[in-house]
VEXTITI-490487 format. One record per residue (C-alpha): residue in three letters; residue number from 1; x, y, z. Coordinates in steps of 0.1 Angstrom, whole numbers, plus 2048, in hexadecimal, padded with zeros to 3 digits. Last residue first. Layout:
<sites>
SITE code pos u v w
SITE ALA NUM X Y Z
...
</sites>
This chain:
<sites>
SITE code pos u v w
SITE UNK 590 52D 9C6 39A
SITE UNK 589 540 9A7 3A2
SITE UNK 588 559 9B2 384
SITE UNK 587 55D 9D1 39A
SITE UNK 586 55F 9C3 3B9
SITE UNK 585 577 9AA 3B3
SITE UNK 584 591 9C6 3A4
SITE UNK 583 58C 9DC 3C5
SITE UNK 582 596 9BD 3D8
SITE UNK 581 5B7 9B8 3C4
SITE UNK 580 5BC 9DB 3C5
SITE UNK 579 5B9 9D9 3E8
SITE UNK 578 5CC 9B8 3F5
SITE UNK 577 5EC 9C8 3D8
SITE UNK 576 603 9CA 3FA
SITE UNK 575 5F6 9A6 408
SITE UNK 574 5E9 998 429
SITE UNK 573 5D6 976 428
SITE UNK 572 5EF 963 40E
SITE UNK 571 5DD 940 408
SITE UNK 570 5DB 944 3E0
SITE UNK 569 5E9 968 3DC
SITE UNK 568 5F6 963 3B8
SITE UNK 567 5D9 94D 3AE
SITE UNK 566 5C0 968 3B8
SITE UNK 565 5CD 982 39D
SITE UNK 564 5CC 963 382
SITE UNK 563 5AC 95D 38E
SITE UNK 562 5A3 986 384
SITE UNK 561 5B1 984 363
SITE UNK 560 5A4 964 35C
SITE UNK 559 57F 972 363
SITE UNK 558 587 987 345
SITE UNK 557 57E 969 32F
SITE UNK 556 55A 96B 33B
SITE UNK 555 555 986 322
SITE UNK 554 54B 9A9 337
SITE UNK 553 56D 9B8 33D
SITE UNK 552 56F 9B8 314
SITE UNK 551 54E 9CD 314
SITE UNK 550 55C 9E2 32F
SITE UNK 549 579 9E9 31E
SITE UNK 548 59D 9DD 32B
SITE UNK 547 5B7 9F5 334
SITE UNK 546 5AF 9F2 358
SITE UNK 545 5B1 9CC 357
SITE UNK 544 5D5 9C9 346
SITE UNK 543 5DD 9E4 362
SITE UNK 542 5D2 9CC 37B
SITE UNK 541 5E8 9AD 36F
SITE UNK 540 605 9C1 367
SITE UNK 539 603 9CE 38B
SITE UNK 538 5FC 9A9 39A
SITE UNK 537 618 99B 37E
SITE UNK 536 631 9B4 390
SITE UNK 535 626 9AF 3B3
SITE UNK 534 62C 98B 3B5
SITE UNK 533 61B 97C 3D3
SITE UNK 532 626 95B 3CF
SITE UNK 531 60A 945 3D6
SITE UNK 530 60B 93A 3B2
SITE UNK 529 61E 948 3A0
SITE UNK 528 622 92E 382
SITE UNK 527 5F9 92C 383
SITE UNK 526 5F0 952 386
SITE UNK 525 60A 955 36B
SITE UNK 524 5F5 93C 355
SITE UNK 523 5D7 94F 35F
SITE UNK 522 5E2 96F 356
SITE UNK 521 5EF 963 333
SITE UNK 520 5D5 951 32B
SITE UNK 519 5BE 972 331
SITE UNK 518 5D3 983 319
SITE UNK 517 5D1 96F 302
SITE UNK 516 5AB 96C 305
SITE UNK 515 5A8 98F 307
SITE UNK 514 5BB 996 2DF
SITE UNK 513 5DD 9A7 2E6
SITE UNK 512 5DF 9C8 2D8
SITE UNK 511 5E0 9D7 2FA
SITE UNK 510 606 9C8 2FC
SITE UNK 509 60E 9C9 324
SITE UNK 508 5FB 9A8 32D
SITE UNK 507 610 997 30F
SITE UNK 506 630 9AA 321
SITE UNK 505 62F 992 33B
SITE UNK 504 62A 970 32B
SITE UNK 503 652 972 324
SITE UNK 502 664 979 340
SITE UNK 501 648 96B 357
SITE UNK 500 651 94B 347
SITE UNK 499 679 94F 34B
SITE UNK 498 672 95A 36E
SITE UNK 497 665 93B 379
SITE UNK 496 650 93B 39B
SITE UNK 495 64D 916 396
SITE UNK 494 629 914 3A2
SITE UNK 493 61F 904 381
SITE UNK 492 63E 906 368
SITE UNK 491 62E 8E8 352
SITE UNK 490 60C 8F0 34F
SITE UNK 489 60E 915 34F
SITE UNK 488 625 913 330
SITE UNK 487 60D 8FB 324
SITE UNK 486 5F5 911 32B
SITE UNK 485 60C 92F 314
SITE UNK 484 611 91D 2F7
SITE UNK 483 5EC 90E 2F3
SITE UNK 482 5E2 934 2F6
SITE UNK 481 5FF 93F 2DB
SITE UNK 480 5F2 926 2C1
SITE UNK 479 5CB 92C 2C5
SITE UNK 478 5D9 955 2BF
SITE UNK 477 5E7 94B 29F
SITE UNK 476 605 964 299
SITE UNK 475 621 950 2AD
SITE UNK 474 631 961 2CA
SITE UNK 473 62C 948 2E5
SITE UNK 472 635 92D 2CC
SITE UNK 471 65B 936 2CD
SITE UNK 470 65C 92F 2F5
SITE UNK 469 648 90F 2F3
SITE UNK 468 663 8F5 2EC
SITE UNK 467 680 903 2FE
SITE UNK 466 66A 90B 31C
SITE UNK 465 65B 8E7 319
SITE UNK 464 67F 8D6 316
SITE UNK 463 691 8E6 32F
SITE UNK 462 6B2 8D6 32A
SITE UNK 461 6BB 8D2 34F
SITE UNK 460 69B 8C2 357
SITE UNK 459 67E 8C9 374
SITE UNK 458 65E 8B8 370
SITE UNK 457 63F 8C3 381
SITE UNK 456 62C 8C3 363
SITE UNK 455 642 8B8 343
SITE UNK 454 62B 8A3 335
SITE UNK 453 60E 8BD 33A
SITE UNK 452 61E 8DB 328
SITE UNK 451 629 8CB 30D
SITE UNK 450 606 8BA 30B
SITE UNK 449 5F8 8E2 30D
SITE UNK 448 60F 8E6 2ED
SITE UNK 447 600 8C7 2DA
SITE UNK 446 5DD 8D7 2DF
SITE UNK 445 5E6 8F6 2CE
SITE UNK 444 5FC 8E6 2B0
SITE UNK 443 5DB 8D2 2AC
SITE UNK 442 5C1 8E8 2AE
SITE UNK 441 5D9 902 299
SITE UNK 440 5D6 8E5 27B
SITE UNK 439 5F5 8E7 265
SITE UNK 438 607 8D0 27C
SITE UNK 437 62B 8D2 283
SITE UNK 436 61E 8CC 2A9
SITE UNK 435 612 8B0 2A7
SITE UNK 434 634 89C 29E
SITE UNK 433 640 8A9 2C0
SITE UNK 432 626 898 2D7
SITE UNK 431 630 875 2D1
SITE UNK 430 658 882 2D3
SITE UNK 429 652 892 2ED
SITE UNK 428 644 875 304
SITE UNK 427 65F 85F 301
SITE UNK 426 67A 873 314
SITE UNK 425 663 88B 326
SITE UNK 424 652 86D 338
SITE UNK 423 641 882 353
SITE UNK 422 620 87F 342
SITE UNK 421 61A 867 328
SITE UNK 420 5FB 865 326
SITE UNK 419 5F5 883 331
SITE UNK 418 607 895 319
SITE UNK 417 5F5 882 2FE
SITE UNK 416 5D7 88E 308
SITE UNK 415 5E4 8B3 2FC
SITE UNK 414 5DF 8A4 2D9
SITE UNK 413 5BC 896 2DC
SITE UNK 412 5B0 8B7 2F2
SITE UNK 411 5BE 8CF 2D2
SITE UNK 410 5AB 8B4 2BB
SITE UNK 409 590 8BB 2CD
SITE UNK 408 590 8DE 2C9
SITE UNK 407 586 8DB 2AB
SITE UNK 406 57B 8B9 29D
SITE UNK 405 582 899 2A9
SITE UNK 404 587 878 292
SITE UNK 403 5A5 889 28A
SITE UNK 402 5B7 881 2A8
SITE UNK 401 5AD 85C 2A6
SITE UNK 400 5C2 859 284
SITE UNK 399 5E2 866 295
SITE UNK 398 5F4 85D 275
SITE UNK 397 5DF 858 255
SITE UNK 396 5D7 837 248
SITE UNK 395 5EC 822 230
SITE UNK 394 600 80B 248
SITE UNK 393 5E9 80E 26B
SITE UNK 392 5EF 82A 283
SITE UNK 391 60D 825 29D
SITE UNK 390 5FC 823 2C1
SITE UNK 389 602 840 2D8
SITE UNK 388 5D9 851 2D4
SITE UNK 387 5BD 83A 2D5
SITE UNK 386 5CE 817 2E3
SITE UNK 385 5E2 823 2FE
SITE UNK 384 606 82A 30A
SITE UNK 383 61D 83F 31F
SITE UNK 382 60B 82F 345
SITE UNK 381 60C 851 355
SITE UNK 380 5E6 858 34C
SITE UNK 379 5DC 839 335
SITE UNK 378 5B9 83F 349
SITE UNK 377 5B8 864 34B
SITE UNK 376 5C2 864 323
SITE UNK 375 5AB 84D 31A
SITE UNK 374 589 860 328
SITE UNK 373 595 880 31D
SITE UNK 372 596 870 2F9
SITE UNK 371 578 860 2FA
SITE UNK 370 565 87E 308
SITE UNK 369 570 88D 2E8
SITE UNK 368 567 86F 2D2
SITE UNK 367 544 871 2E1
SITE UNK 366 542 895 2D9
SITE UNK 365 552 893 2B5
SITE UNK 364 538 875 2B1
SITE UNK 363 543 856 2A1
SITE UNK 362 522 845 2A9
SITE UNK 361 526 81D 2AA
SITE UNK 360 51D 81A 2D0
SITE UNK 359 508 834 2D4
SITE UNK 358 4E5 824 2DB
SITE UNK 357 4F2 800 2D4
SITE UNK 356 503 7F2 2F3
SITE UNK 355 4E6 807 303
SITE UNK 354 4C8 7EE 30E
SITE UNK 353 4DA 7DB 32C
SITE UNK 352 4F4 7ED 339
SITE UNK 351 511 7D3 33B
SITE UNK 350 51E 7D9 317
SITE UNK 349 523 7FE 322
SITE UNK 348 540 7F4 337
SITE UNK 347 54C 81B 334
SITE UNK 346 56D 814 343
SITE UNK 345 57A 7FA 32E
SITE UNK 344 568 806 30E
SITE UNK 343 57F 828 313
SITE UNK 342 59A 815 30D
SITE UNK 341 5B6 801 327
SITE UNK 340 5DD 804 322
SITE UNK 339 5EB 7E5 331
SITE UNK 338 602 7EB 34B
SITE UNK 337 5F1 7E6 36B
SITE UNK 336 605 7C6 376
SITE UNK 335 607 7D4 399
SITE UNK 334 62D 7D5 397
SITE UNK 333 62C 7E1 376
SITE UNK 332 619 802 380
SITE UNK 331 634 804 39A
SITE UNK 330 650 806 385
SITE UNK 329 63E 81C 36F
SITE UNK 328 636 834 38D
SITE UNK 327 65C 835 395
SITE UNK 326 669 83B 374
SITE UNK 325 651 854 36C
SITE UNK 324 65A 866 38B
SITE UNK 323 680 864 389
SITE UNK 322 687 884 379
SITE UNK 321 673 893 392
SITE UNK 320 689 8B3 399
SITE UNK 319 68C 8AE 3C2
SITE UNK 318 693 887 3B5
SITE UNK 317 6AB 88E 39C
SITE UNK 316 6BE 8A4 3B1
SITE UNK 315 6BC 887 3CC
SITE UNK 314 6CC 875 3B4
SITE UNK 313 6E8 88D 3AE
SITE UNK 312 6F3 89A 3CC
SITE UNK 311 6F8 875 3D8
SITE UNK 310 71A 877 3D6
SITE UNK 309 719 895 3EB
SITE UNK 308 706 882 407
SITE UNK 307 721 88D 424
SITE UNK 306 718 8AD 423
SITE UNK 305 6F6 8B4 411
SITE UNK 304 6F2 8D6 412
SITE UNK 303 712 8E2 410
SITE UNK 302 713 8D2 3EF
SITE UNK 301 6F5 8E6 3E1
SITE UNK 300 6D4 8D9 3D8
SITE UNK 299 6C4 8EC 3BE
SITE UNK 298 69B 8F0 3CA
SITE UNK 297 67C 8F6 3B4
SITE UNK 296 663 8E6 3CF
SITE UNK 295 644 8D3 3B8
SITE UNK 294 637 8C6 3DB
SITE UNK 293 63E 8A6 3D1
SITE UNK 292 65F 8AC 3C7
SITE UNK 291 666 8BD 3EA
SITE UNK 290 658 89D 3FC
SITE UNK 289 66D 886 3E3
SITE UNK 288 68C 899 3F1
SITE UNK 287 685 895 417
SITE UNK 286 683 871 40E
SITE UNK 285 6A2 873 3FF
SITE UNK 284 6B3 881 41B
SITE UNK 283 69E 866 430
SITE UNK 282 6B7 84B 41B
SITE UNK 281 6D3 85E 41F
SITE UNK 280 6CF 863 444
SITE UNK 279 6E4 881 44D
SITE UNK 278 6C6 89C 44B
SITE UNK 277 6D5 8C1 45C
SITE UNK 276 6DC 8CE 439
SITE UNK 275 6B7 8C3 432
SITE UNK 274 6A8 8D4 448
SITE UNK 273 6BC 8EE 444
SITE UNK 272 6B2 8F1 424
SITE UNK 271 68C 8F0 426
SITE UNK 270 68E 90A 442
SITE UNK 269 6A2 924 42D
SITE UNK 268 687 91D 40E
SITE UNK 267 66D 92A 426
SITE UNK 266 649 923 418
SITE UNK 265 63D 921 43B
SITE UNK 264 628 902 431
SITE UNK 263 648 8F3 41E
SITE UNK 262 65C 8FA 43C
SITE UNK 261 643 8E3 452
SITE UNK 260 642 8C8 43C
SITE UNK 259 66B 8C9 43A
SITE UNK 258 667 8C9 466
SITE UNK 257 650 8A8 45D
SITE UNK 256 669 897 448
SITE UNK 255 687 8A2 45E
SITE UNK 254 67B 897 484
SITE UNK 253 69A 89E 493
SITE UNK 252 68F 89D 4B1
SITE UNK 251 698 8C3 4B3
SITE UNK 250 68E 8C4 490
SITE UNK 249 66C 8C1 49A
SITE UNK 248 66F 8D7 4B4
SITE UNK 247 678 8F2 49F
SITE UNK 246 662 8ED 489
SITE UNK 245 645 8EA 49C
SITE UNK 244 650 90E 4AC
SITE UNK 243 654 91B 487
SITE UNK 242 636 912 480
SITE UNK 241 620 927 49E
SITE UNK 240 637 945 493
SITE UNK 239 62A 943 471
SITE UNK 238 60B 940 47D
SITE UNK 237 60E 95F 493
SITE UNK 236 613 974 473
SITE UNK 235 5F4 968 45B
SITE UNK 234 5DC 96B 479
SITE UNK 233 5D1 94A 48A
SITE UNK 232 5B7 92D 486
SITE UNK 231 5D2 918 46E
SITE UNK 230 5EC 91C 487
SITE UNK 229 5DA 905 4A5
SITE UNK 228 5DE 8E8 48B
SITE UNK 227 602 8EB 488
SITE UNK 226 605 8F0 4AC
SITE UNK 225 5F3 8D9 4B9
SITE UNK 224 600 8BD 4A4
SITE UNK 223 621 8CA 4B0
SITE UNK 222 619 8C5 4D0
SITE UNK 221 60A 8A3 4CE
SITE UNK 220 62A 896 4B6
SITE UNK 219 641 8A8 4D3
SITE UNK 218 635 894 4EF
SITE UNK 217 64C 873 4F5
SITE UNK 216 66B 87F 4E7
SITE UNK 215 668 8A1 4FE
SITE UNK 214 65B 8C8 4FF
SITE UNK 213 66A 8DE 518
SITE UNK 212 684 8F0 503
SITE UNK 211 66E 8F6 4E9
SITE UNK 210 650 909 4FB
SITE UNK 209 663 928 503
SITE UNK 208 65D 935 4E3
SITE UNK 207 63A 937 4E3
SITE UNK 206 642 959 4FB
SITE UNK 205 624 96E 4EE
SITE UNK 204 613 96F 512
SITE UNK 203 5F4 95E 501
SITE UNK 202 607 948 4EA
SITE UNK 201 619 939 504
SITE UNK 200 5FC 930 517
SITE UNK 199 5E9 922 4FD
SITE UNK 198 60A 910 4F8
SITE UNK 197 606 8FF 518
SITE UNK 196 5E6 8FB 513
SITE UNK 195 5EB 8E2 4FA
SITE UNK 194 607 8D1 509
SITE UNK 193 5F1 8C5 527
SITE UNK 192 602 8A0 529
SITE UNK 191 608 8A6 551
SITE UNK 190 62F 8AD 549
SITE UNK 189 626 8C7 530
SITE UNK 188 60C 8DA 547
SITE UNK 187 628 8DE 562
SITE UNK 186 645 8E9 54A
SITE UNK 185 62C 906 53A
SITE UNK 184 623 90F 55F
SITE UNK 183 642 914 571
SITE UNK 182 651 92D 552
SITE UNK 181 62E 93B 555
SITE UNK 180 62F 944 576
SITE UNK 179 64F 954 56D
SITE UNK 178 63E 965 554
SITE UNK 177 628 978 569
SITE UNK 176 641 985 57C
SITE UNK 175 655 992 561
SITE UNK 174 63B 9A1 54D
SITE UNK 173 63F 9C9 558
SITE UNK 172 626 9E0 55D
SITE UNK 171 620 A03 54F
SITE UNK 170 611 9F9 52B
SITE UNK 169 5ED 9F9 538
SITE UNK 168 5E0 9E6 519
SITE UNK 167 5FD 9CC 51A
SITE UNK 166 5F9 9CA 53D
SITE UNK 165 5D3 9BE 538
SITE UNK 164 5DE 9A7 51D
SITE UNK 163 5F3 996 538
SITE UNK 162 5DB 998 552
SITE UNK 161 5BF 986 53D
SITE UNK 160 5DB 968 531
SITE UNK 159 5E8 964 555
SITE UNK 158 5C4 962 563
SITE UNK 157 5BE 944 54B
SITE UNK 156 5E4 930 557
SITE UNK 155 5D6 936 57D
SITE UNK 154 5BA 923 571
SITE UNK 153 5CB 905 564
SITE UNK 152 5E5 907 580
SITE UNK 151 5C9 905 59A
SITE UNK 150 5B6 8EB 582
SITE UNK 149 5D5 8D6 584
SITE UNK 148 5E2 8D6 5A5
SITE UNK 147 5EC 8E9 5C3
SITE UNK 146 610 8D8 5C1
SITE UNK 145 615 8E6 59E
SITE UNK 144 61A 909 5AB
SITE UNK 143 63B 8FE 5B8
SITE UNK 142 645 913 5D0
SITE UNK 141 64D 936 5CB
SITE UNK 140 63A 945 5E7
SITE UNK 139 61A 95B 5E7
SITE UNK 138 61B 980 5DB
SITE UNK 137 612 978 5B8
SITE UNK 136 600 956 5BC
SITE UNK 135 5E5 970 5D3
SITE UNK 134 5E2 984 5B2
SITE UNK 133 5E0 96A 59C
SITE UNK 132 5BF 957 5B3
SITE UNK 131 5B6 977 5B6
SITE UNK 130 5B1 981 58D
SITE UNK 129 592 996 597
SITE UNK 128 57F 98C 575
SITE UNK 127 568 977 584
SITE UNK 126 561 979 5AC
SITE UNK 125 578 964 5BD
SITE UNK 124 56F 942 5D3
SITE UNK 123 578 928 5C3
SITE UNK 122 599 929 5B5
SITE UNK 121 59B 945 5D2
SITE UNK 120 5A6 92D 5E5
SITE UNK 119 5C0 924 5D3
SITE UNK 118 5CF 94B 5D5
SITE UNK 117 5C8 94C 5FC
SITE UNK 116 5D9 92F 605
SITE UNK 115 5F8 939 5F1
SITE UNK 114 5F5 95E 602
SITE UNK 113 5F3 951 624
SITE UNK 112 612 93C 61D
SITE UNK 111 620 960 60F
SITE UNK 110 617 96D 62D
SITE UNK 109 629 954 644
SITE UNK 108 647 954 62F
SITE UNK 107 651 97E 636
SITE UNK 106 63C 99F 638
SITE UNK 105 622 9A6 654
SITE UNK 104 5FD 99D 653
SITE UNK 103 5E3 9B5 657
SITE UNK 102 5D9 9B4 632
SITE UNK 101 5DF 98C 632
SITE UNK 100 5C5 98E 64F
SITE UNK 99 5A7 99F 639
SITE UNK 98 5B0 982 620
SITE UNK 97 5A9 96A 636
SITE UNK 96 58B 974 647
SITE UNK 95 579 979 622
SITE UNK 94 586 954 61A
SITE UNK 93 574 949 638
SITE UNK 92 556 93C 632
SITE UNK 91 562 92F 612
SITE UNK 90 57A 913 624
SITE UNK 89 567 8FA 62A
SITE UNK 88 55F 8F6 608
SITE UNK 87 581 900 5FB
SITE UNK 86 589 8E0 618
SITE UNK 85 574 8C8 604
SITE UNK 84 581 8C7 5E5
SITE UNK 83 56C 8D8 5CB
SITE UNK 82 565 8BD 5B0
SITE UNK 81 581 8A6 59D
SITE UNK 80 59C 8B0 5B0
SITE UNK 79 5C0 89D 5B1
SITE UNK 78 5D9 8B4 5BF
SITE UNK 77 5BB 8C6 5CD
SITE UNK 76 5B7 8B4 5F2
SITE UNK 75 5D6 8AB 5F8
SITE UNK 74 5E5 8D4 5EF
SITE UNK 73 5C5 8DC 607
SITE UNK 72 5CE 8C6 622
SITE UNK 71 5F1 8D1 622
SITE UNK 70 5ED 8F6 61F
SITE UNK 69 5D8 8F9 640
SITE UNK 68 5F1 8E4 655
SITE UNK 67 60E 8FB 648
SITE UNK 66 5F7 91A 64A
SITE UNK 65 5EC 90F 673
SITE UNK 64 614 906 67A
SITE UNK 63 61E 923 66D
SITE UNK 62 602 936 67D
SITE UNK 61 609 925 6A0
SITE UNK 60 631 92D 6A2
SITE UNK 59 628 955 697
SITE UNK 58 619 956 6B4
SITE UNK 57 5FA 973 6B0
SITE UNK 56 5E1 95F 6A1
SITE UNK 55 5D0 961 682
SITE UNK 54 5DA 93D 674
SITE UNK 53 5CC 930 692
SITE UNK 52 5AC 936 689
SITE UNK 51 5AE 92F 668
SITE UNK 50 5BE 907 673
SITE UNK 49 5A1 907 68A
SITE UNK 48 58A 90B 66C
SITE UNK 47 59B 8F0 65D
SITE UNK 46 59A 8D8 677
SITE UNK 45 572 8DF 67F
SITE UNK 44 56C 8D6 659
SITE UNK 43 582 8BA 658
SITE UNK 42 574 8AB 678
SITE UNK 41 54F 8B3 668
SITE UNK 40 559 8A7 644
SITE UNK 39 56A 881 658
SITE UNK 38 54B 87D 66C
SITE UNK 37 535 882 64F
SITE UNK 36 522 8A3 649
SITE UNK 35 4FC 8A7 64A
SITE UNK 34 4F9 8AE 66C
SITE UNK 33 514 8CA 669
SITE UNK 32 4FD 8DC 64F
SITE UNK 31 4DE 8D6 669
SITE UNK 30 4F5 8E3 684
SITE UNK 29 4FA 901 66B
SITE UNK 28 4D4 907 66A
SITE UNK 27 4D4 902 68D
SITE UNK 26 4E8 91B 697
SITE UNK 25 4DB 933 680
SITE UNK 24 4B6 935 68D
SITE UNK 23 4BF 93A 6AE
SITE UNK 22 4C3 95C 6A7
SITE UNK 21 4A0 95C 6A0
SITE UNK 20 497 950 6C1
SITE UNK 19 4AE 95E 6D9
SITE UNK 18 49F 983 6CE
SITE UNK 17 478 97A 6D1
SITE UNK 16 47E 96D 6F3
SITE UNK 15 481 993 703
SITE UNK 14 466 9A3 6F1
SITE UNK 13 450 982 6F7
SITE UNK 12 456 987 71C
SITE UNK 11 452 9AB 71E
SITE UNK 10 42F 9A9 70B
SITE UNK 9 425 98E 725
SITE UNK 8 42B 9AB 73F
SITE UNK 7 419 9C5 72C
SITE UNK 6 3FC 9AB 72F
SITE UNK 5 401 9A1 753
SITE UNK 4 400 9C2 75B
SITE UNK 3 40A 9BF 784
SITE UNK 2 3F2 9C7 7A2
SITE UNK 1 3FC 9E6 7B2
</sites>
């Protein structure tokens, strides 16, 4: 029978077609291996005899294969700016090798298998599987650092996601995971990675631990961290953010910035053992020119200060500002800036062409007014000028330039004169005092809000601007009692005193009080409070508010009422009163 050479052909391609498209892989990977260098194809071919041999049956030849295996990666990462070479190599197989770690028996060669495993899967893990941690887990406890920097970077990231996953199962422990930690935080600090160090920290809620490992040469960038990183947190964790700078500020003994930190905390227990632990007498009064400046109300006590007790006193004087006029006079004549200067000096209207004239001669109550604020910003400090502090001429009336205003300009023209002599409580009464014997309630107004200017920020034994303004508060003339109660604002400002809420108190109480007063006297407690978080004058507040009228709610006086509110929890997030105070806001906004 003559063969089918057709159905024989057919046989022949049937048979081919199979070699042929297996072929097909071969090459393509010959073509890959073409492409590599020498050195990447002997590599290559190493490492996958190194995974070869790491699955055999002598235990002798897997050592040897994981010891091999570890080395050229740990060489090949401790410095990696792209995927080293051997993860490359190495993906092919990081399937094979984690099916053998299954099979493997307990003991040092699987947890080798298990440090290969967990850097490999740096690479090679599917996002959100944590292997790379999981692997680190049941590997050795070598030094993590030895794999490198992005290993440790991203093993610190997966240590953040597991830990908030515990926290929401609630049935596993932490102690494993913060031993890692305990070899991470030192690690990052060492390679000048503070920063995520503390990220760290914070995630796992241990920020604590951060102190003992921070040095001379890297605490300023940490704590720089820190004090910025607390400004983007909740009210509660910043607190805990400060207290970490703090701490390692004083561990360096870094007392002017740990006071800085205190201050922010607003922790008077801080601020005095910082400056209990302050030996230095000249940084001790450093330290005290930092609380002055901050308008701290603080009594230094002898266990404070030991060893500076004769000192007490000066630096008293400082924390109180007794010396602050002194200081900035000194300084003043130093730079030969002494001379009082006029509102003429600072307008230069001679050098505008075309206007010496237009205004020049008119003695207008608004042109003397702006003259007046004008003088007293300049001469601010200085305790003289021309308009106001000069004796008036034989035969003309004193404080002639006063009464060249009218209204309440003479009330700005006598409270100018607190400024201008501000601080100087010695000299500057007695300008101010002669004012206020006036018959003209401008006057006696304005010279009551100077009280309260000169002695801003000023602590003295004798109290001279509570002893001054105390009678006037309950004086008849409503113009009288305002001007009593801002300078009372004006000179206890964020002084928490109790003597002032004492007696401004029950004018928020008295429904007879006119709205203005009463709105004077929220503010002005808004303003000695500040930041404090007073319940008492927030209640007295709101119930002065509820008794109003809405006609009276509608004057823009009554805005006072609710700044005063605000002033009390300036830069407090998280308050008792928080909803009343918003339920307040929205019905004025309404």
């Amino acid at each position: 029978m003559a063969p089918d050479h057709h159905q024989n052909g057919n046989s022949e391609k049937s048979q081919q077609a199979p070699p042929n498209k297996d072929a097909k892989k071969p090459r393509k990977e010959e073509k890959k291996d073409e492409d590599l260098s020498e050195e990447d194809l002997a590599l290559k071919q190493q490492l996958e005899l190194y995974v070869e041999r790491a699955q055999d049956s002598d235990p002798g030849v897997q050592k040897l294969a994981l010891e091999s295996m570890r080395q050229e990666i740990r060489t090949a990462t401790s410095s990696m700016t792209s995927v080293p070479k051997p993860l490359k190599f190495l993906r092919p197989h990081y399937g094979t090798l984690k099916k053998f770690f299954e099979t493997m028996d307990e003991g040092s060669l699987k947890k080798y298998m298990a440090d290969i495993i967990s850097v490999l899967a740096l690479t090679m893990s599917e996002e959100g599987d944590r292997e790379s941690l999981k692997y680190r887990l049941l590997g050795s406890a070598e030094d993590i650092g030895s794999w490198g920097h992005e290993y440790v970077r991203n093993l610190a990231g997966e240590i953040g996601v597991e830990y908030q996953s515990r926290q929401v199962m609630e049935d596993k422990p932490f102690d494993d995971l913060m031993d890692l930690v305990k070899q991470i935080v030192p690690f990052h600090v060492k390679h000048n990675a503070e920063p995520e160090a503390v990220d760290l920290l914070m995630e796992v809620e241990s920020l604590e631990l951060l102190v003992d490992h921070i040095e001379k040469a890297n605490y300023k960038r940490t704590c720089a961290y820190l004090t910025s990183f607390a400004s983007y947190v909740s009210e509660f964790d910043d607190m805990q953010i400060l207290e970490i700078a703090y701490k390692i500020y004083m561990k360096f003994e870094k007392f002017p910035d740990a006071l800085r930190v205190a201050l922010r905390m607003d922790k008077l227990s801080f601020v005095e053992q910082t400056l209990g632990a302050c030996k230095d007498a000249l940084e001790l009064q450093q330290l005290c020119f930092i609380l002055a400046r901050q308008g701290i109300t603080y009594e230094l006590e002898d266990h404070v200060i030991v060893g500076n007790e004769d000192k007490k006193e000066l630096l008293q004087d400082i924390i109180n500002n007794s010396k602050l006029s002194e200081g900035y006079l000194t300084l003043a004549r130093d730079l030969d800036v002494m001379e009082a200067k006029t509102p003429e000096d600072i307008y230069k209207a001679h050098l505008i062409d075309g206007r010496t004239s237009a205004g020049g001669n008119v003695d207008s109550a608004r042109l003397n007014l702006a003259a007046t604020f004008v003088n007293a910003f300049v001469n601010a400090g200085f305790g003289q000028d021309k308009l106001m502090t000069p004796p008036p001429p034989e035969g003309s009336n004193a404080g002639s330039w006063l009464y060249k205003n009218k209204d309440h300009g003479k009330a700005s023209a006598a409270a100018s004169l607190g400024l201008i002599t501000l601080w100087n409580v010695d000299d500057g009464l007695p300008h101010i005092d002669k004012y206020l014997y006036s018959n003209d309630v401008n006057v006696v107004a304005g010279a009551l809000m100077g009280v309260g200017i000169l002695n801003c920020g000023i602590r003295n034994e004798c109290d001279p601007a509570y002893a001054v303004l105390y009678d006037y508060v309950g004086k008849e003339d409503s113009a009288i009692r305002i001007g009593a109660v801002t300078g009372l604002a004006l000179a206890y400002a964020g002084a928490n005193k109790e003597e002032v809420y004492s007696l401004l108190s029950p004018l928020l109480a008295d429904s007879k009080n006119g709205l203005d007063l009463v709105a004077f006297a929220a503010l002005s407690l808004g303003i000695v409070y500040v930041g404090s978080c007073h319940d008492g004058i927030a209640q007295a507040i709101f119930l002065a508010l509820m008794e109003r009228s809405e006609t009276e709610l509608g004057e823009p006086l009554a805005r006072f009422l609710c700044l005063g509110l605000g002033l009390l929890y300036l830069g407090k997030q998280v308050c008792a009163i928080e909803l009343q105070i918003i339920l307040v806001m929205l019905q004025f906004i309404s």
